[in-house]
KEKOL-137097 format. One record per residue: z, y, x negated of N, C-alpha, C in turn; residue in three letters. Coordinates in steps of 0.001 Angstrom, whole numbers, plus 500000, padded with zeros to 6 digits. Layout:
// KEKOL-137097
ZYXZYXZYXALA
...
// end
This chain:
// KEKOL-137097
500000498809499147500000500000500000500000501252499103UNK
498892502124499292499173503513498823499886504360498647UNK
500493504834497592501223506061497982500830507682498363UNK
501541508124499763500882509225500592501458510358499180UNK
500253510880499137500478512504498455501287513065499056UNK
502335514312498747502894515471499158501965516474499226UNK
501635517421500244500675518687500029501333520013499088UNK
502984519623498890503650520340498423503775519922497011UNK
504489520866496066505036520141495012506128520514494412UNK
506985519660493512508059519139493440509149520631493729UNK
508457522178492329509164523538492491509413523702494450UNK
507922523641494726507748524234496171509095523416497373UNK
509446522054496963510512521692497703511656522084497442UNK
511950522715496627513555522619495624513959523495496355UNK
514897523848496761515503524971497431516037526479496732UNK
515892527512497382515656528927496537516231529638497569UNK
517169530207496291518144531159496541517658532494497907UNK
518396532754498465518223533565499645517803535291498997UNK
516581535982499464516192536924498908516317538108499876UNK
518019538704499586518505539638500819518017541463500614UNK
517511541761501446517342543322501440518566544073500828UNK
518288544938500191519516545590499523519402546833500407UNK
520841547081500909520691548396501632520917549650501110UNK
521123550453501842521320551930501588522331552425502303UNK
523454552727501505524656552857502456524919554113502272UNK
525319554574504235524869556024504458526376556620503698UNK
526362558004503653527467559007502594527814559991503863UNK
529175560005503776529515561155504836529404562584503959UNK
528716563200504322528720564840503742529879565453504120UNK
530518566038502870531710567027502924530929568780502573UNK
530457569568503528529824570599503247530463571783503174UNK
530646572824502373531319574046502341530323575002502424UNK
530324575770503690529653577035503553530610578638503661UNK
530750579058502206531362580442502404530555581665502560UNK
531402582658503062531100583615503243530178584455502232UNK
528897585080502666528333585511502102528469587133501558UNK
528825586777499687529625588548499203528534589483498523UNK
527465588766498194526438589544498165525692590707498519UNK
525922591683498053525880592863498880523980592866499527UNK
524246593569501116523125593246501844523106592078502384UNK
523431590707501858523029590090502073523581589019503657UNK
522749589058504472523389588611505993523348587156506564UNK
522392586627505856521905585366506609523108583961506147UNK
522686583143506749523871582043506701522830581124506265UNK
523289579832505588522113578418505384521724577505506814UNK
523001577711507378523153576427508801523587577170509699UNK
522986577221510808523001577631512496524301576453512980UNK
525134577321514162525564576297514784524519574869515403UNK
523396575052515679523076574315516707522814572972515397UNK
522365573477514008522215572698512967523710572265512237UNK
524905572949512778526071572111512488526266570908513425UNK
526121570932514510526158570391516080525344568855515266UNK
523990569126514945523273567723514332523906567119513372UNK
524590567720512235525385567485511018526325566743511756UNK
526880566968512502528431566560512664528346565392513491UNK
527798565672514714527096564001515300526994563060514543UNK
526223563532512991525973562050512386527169561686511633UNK
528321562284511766529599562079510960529795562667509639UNK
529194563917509578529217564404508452530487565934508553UNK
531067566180507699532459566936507658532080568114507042UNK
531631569260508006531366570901507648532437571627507703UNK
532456572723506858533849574067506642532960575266506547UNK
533338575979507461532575577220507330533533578312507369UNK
533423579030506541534564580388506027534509581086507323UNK
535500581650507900535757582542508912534894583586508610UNK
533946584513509766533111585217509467531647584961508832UNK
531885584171508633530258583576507560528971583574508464UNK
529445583871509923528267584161510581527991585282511381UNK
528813586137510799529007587800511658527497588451511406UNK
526983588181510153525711588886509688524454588487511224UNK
524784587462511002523881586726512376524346586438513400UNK
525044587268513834526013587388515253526128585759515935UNK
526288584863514647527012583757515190528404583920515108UNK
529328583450515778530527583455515996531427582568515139UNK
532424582520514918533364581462514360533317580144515719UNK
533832580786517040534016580142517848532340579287518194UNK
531350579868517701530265578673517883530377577818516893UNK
530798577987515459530422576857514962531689575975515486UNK
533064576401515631534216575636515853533869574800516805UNK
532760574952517991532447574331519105531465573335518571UNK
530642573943517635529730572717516963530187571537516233UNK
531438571525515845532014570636515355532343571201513731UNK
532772571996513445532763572733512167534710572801512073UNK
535312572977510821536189573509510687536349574931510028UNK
536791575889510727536656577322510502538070578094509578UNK
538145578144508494538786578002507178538688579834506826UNK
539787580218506738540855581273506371540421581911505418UNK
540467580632504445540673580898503002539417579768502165UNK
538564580879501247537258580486500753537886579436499540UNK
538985579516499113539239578378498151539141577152499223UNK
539222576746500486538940575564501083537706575174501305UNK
536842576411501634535662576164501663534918575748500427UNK
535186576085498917534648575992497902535374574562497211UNK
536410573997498024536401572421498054535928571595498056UNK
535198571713498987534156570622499405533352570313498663UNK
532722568863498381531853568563497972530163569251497994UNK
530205569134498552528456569868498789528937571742499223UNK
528658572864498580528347574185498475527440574668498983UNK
527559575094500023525530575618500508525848577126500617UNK
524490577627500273524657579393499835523663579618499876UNK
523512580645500308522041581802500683521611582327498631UNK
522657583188498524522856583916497104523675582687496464UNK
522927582941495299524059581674494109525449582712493662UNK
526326581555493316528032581863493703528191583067492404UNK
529031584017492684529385584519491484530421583699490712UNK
530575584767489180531331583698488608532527583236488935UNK
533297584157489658534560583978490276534236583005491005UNK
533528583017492054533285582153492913532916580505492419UNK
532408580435491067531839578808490489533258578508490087UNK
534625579416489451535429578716489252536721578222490391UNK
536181578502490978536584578064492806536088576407492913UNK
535248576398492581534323575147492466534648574131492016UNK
534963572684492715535499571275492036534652570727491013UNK
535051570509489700534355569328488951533399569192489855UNK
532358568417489394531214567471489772530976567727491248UNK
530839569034491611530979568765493326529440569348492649UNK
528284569582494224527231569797494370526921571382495193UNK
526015571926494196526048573713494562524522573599495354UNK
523839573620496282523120574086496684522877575472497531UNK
522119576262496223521448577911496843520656578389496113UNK
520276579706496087518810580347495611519115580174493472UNK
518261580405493090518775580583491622518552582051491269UNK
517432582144491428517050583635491309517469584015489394UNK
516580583370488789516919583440487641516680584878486643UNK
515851585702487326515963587206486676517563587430487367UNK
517695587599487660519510588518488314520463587805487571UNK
520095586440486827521251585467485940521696585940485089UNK
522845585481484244523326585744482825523469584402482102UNK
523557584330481134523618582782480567524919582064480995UNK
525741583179480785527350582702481088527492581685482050UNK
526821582545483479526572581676485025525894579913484395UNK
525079579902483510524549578527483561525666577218482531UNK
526232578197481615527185578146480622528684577794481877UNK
529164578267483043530073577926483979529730576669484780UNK
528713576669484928527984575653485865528481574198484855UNK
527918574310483938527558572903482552529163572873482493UNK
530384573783482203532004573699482148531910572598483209UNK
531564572863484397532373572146485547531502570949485820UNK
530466570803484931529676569256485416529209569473486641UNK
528474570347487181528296571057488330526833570123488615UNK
526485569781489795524853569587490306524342570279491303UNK
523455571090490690523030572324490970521169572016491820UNK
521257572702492883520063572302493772519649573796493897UNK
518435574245493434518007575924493802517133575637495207UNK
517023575806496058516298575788497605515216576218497082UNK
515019577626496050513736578074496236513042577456495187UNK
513494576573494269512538575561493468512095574246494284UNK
512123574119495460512103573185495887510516572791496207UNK
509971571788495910508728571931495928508405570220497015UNK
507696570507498173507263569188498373506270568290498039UNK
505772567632498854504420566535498040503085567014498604UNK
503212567979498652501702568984498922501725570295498104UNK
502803570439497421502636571476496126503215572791497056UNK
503456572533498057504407574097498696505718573931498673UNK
505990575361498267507512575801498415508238575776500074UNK
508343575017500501508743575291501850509450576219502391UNK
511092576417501713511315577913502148510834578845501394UNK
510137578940500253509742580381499509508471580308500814UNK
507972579613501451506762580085502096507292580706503374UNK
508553579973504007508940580556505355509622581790504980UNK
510260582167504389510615583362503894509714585028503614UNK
508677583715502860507372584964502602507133585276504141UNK
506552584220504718506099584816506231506753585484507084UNK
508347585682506916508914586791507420508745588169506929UNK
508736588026505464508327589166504485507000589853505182UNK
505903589161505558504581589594505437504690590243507106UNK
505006589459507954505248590717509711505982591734509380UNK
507413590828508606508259592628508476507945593853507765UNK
506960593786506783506208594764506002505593595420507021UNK
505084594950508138503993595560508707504729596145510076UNK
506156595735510501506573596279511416507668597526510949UNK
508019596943509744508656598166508812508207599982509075UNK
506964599283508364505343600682507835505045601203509033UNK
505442600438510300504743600718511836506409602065512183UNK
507254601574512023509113602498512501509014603715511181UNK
508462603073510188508926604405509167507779605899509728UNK
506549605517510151505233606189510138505652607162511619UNK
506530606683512318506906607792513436507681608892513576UNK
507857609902513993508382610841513902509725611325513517UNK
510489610049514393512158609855513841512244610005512595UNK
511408609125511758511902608768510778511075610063509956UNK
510515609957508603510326610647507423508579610527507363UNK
508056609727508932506288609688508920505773610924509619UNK
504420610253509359503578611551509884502848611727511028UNK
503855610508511878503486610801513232502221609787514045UNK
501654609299512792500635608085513091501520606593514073UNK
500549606489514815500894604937515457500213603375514458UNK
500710602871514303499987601782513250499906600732514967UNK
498258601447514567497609600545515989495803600822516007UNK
495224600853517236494341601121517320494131602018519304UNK
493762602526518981494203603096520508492369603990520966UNK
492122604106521956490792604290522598490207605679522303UNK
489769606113521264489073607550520930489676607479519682UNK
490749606932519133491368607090517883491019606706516781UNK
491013607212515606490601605788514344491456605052514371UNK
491490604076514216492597603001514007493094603246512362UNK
494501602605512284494687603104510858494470601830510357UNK
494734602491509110494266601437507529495105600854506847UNK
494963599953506954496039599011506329495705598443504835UNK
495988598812503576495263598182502299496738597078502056UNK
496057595835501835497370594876501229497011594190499570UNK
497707593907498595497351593998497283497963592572496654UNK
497279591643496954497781590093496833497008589526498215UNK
496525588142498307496187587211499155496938586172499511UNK
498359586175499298499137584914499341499904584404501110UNK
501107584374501132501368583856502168502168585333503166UNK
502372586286502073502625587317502586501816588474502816UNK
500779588475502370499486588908502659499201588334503699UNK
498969587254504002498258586669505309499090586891506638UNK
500610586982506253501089586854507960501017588827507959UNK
500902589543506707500842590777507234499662591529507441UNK
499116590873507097497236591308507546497192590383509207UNK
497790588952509617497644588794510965498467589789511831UNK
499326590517510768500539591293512301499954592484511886UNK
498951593951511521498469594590511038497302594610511955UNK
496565593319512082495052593040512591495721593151514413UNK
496461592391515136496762591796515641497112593183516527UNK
497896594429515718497990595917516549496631596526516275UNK
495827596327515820494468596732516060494205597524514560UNK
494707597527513844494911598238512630493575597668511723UNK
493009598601510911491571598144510289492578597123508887UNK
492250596273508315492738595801507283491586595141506090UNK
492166595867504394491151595282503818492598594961502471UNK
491895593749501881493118592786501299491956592445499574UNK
492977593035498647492702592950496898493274591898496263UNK
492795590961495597493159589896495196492380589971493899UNK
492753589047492375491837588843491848491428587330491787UNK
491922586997492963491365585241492601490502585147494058UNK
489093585363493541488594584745494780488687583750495844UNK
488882582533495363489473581365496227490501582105497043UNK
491466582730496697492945583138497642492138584032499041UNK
491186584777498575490061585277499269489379584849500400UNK
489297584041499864488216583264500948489520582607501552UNK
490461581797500782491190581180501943491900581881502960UNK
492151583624502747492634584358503318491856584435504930UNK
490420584705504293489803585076505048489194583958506489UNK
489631582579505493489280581697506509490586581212507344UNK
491827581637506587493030581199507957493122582166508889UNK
492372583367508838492666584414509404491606584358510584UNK
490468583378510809489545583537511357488890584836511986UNK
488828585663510782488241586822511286487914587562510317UNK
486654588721510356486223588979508946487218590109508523UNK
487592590140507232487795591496506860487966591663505327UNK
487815592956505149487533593414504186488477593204502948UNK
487514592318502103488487591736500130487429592443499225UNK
488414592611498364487276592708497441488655592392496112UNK
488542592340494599488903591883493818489249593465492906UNK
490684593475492284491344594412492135490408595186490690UNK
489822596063491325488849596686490289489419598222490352UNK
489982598905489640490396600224489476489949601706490552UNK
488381601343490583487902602652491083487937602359492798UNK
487640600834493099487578600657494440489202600840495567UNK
489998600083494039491724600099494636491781601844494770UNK
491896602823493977491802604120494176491330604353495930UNK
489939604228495626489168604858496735489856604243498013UNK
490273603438498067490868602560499364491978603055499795UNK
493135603180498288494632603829498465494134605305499366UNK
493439606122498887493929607440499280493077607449500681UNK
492451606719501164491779606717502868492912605835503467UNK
494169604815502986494723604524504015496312605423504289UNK
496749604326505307497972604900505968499233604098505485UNK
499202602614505090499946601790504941499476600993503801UNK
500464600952503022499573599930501619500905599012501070UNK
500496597567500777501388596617500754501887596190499999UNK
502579595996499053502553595131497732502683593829498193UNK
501428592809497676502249591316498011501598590473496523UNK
501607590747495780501226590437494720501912589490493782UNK
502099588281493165502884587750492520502584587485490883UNK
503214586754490252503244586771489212504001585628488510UNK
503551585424487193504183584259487537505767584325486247UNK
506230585657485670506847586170485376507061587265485417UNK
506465588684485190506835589968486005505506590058486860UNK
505786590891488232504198591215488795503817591684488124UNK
502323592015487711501814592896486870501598594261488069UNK
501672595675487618501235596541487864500057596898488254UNK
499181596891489404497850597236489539497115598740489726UNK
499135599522490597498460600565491380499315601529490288UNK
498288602487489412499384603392488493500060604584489277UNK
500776605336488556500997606818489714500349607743489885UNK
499142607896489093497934608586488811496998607868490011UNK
496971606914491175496630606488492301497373606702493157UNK
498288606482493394499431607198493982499348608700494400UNK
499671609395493160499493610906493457497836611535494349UNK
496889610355494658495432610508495188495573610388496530UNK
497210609542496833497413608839498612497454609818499280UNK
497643609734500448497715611139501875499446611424501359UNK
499777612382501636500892612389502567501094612166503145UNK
502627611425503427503036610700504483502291609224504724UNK
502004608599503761501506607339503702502326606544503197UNK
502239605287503710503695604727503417503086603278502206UNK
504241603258501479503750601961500746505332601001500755UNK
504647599718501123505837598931501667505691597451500257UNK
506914597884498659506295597071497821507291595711497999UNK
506749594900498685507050593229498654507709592822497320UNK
506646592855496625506652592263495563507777592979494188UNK
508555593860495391509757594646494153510781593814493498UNK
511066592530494141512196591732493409511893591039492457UNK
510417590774492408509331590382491271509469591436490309UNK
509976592625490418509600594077489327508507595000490586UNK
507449594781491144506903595697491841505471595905491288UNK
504406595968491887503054595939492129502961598380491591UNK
503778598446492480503298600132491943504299600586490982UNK
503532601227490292504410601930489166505181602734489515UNK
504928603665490904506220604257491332507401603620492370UNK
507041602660492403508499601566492926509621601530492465UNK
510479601664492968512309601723492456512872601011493189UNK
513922600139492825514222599431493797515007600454494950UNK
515406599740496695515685600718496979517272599006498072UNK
517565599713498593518848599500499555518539599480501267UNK
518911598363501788518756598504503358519485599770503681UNK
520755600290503512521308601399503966520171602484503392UNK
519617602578502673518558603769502435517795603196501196UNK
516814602807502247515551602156501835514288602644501454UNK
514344603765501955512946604801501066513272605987499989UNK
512398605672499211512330607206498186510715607640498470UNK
510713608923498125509442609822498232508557609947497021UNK
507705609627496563507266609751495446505290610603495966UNK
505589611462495057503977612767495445503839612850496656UNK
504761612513497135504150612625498965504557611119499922UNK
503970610303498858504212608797499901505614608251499537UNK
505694607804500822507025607273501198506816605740500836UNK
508130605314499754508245604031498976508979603616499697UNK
508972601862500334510269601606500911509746599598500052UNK
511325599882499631511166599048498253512780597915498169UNK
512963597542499671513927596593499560513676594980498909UNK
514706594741498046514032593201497730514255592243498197UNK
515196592291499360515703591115500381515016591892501741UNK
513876591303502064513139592202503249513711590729504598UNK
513812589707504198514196588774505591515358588607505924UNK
516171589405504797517990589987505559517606590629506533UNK
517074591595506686516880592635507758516766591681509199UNK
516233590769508741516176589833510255516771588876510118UNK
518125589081509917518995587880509335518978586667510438UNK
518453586622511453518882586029512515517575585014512476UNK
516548585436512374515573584679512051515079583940510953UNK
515641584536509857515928583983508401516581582688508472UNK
517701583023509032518604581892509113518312580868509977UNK
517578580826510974517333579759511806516184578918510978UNK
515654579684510170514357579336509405514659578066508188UNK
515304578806507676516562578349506211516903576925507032UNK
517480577243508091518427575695508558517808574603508809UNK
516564575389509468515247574446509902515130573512509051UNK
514947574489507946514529573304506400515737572282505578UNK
516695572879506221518041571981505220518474571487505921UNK
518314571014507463519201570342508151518519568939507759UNK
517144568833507877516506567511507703516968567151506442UNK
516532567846505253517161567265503842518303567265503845UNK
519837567468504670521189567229504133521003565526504981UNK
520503565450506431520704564505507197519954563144506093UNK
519039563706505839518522562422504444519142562045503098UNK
520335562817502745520709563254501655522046562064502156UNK
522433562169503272523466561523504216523305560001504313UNK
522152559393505090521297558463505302521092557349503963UNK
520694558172502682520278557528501284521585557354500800UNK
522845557681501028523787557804500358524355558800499370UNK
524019559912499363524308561352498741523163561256497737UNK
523315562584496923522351563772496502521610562578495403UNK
522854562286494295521938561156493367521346560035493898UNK
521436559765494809520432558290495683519007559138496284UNK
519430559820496665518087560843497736517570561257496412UNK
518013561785495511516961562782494391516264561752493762UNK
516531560129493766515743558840492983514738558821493823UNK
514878559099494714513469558480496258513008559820496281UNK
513642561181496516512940562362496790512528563093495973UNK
511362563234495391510839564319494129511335565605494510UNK
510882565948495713511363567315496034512581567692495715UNK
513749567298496069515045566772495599515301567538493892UNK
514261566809493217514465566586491715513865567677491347UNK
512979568465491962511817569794491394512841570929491550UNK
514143570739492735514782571876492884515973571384492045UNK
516123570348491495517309570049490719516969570708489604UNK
518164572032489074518334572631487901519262572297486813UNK
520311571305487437521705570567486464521748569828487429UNK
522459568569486201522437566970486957523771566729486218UNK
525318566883486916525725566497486374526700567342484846UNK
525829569034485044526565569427484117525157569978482555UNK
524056568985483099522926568775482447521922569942482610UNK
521498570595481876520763571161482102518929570674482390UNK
518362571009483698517269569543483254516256570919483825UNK
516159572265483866514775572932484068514635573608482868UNK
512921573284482357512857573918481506512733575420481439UNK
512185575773482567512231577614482362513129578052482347UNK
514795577735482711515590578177482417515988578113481240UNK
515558576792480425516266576835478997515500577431477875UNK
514324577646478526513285578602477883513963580111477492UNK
513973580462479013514606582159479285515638582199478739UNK
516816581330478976518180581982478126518500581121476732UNK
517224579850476249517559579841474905518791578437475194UNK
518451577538475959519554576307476252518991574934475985UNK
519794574573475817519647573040475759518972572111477344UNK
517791571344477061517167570879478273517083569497477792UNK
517080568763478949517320567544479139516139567040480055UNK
515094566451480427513966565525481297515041565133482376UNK
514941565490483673515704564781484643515327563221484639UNK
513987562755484616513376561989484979513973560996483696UNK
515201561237482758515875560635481425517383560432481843UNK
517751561167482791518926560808483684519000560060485054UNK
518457560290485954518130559560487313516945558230487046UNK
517603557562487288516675556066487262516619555658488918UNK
// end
């Protein structure tokens, strides 16, 4: 009698070890949001209605008494959202996770636990070395919001931010240009027998575009200087509508400045703005023409730009009125902030989910592009460039 083959063989019968999913065990967030001492500065990171989601998922928020007066949220809303509403900012600066509009002063980092986690702006022109030198003392892990980059190459809040920047420029230039104020009486519109006024904007970016749509949109003529054609055309094609670019050439920027009414700075840079408009163009503008420079916390697009203050926000220079604040989406703190939360409620709730910041920053690049210290580590290089520090490859610490 034959012997029947096996279709199997001998490995394939042996029995093998059980091959179990490894999980991801979720992290309760301990979040401290204090009061914001920054002068001007109004907006909050998290809305009640974005504490309300936090706390559902079992995550443990402290929000400093007052921390939402700027944005006429209440103590008593977040207390209702599930928040604990804290006296005293040494409790708030307890907590594990730090969330902040403005990065902490120094007083404020030594408030700060060992190894706890700082997420807020970096804003590395306004720094001193010391601040990065306090951070590295306390083994600090440091998250800048506005380095935060996703997997399509945008800044998510530097873009929602800009787009508040780019309406409020244009509703700014529209309140200063009336009579109340220090204008000349023009309506920034277009109205039936009237010329419509002129709007010149000096950059094609994301604040250029929402202020050439809120500009176009009151009927206002608009023509937009760029020197990168592409930004040009893409301007011109999100805008679905024609209008007038042309590429920052001396005699044409002139001729344009002194025929309009409103002129924009939105210009960037990728260390100071460069200067396009001198004061020798300037001194060519109307009177009573307003120039609204965006791009002042960058340094500023016109040479006669100074920085200026929400409590008194314009200076006069040959005639035209400069209004040269560098926090232009405080002014709408209320919308800022709903904006801001928009974007951090999803990344804390994932940050939660993965098991805190070092599990989420292994899976999330974005995570890691806004990570500036890991740990105490210094891991961006433009910072260790600018103040001359020791840098470390994140991608040599996080496995």
């Amino acid at each position: 009698m034959s012997k029947q083959l096996s279709p199997f063989s001998r490995e394939e019968l042996m029995p093998k070890p059980e091959m179990l999913e490894i999980k991801k065990h979720k992290d309760e967030l301990y979040i401290g949001i204090p009061k914001e001492t920054h002068f001007d500065e109004k907006r909050i990171c998290l809305t009640p209605n974005a504490v309300a989601a936090l706390t559902s998922h079992g995550h443990r928020i402290v929000v400093e008494s007052g921390a939402g007066d700027g944005t006429n949220y209440t103590d008593q809303e977040y207390s209702e959202a599930g928040a604990k509403i804290s006296y005293n900012a040494n409790d708030v600066f307890a907590c594990n996770i730090i969330l902040k509009i403005e990065p902490p002063s120094l007083d404020e980092v030594k408030m700060i636990n060992p190894q706890s986690v700082l997420i807020s702006a970096m804003q590395i022109k306004t720094q001193k070395k010391e601040y990065f030198k306090a951070l590295a003392e306390k083994r600090i892990t440091a998250i800048a919001f506005d380095y935060i980059q996703d997997s399509h190459g945008i800044y998510p809040l530097v873009k929602s931010l800009s787009e508040i920047a780019g309406i409020a420029s244009v509703l700014i230039a529209a309140e200063i240009m009336n009579n109340n104020n220090i204008g000349n009486g023009l309506l920034l519109g277009n109205i039936g027998g009237v010329p419509p006024s002129k709007v010149v904007i000096i950059g094609a970016g994301t604040v250029a575009e929402f202020a050439a749509r809120s500009a176009m949109g009151l009927g206002a003529s608009v023509e937009v200087f760029d020197n990168s054609l592409t930004k040009l055309r893409s301007i011109q094609h999100k805008l679905q509508h024609p209008i007038a670019t042309s590429t920052i050439q001396p005699k044409n920027l002139t001729k344009s400045l002194a025929e309009c009414d409103v002129a924009i700075g939105a210009l960037r840079g990728k260390t100071r703005t460069p200067v396009v408009v001198s004061e020798t163009m300037v001194e060519q503008m109307k009177d009573g023409a307003v120039v609204i420079d965006v791009s002042i916390d960058n340094g500023g697009c016109f040479e006669t730009s100074e920085i200026t203050t929400h409590s008194k926000p314009t200076i006069v220079r040959h005639g035209v009125i400069h209004y040269c604040v560098p926090n232009i989406p405080s002014r709408y703190s209320r919308t800022a902030s709903v904006s801001i939360s928009n974007i951090f409620t999803p990344y804390l709730l994932n940050v939660g989910e993965m098991g805190g910041i070092e599990n989420a920053a292994r899976f999330d690049k974005s995570l890691q592009k806004g990570m500036y210290f890991y740990h105490g580590i210094l891991t961006n290089k433009r910072i260790a460039d600018w103040f001359n520090l020791p840098f470390t490859d994140i991608n040599l610490l996080i496995f």
